[in-house]
N, C-alpha and C positions, 0 to 999 in steps of 0.2 A: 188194628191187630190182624184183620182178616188179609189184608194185603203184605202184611209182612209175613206172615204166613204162609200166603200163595208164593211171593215169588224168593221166602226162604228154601221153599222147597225144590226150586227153581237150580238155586244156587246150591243146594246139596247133591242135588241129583248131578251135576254136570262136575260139580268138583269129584263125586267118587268115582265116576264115568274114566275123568284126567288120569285119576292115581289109579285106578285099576290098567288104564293102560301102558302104564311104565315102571310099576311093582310087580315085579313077581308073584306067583301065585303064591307061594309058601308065605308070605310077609304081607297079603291084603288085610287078614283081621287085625296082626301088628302097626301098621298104618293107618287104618280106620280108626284104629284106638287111639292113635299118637294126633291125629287129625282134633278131635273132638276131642280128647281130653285137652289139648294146650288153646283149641278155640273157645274151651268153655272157663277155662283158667283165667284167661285172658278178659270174657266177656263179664265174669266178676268182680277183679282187680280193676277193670275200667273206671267205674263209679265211684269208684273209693277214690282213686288217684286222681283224679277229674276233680272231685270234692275237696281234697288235700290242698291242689294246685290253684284253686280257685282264687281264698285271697292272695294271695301274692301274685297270679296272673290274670287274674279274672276267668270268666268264662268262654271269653273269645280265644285267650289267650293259652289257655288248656286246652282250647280244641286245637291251635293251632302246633302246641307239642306236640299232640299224638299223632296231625298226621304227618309230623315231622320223625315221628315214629316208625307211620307206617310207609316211610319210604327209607327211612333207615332198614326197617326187614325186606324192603324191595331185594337188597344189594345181598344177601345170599342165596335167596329165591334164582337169580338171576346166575347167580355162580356156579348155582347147582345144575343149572340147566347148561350153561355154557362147558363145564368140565363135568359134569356126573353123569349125563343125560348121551347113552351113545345114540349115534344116529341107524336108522334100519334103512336100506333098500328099500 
């Protein structure tokens, strides 16, 4: 727990680092909110659905949805950077 700790703090600190540098100021506490609220929506429906999915796919077999998921969410991450995201000098 200590180490997920450490280096969750790691992983917070450099993702609001990211969105602060390509949100406007007006919309940073709007985004910190929308950030954390849908990562911690997320990190409670996991378990459940994990648990649901189990017998009929096992447990390997549940992890292997989700990170079939989470490459599913790659593909607008990736869109929004390619058409949302302008480029500066």
């Amino acid at each position: 727990m200590t180490g997920y700790g450490f280096f969750k703090g790691f992983y917070d600190s450099n993702l609001f680092a990211a969105l602060y540098d390509v949100i406007d100021v007006r919309f940073r506490a709007m985004a910190t909110s929308f950030i954390l609220m849908f990562s911690l929506i997320i990190a409670s429906v996991s378990p459940y659905l994990l648990g649901v999915l189990k017998p009929a796919l096992g447990l390997s077999g549940g992890m292997q949805l989700m990170s079939a998921v989470y490459l599913a969410s790659a593909v607008p991450v990736i869109a929004a950077i390619r058409y949302g995201y302008s480029r500066r000098s």
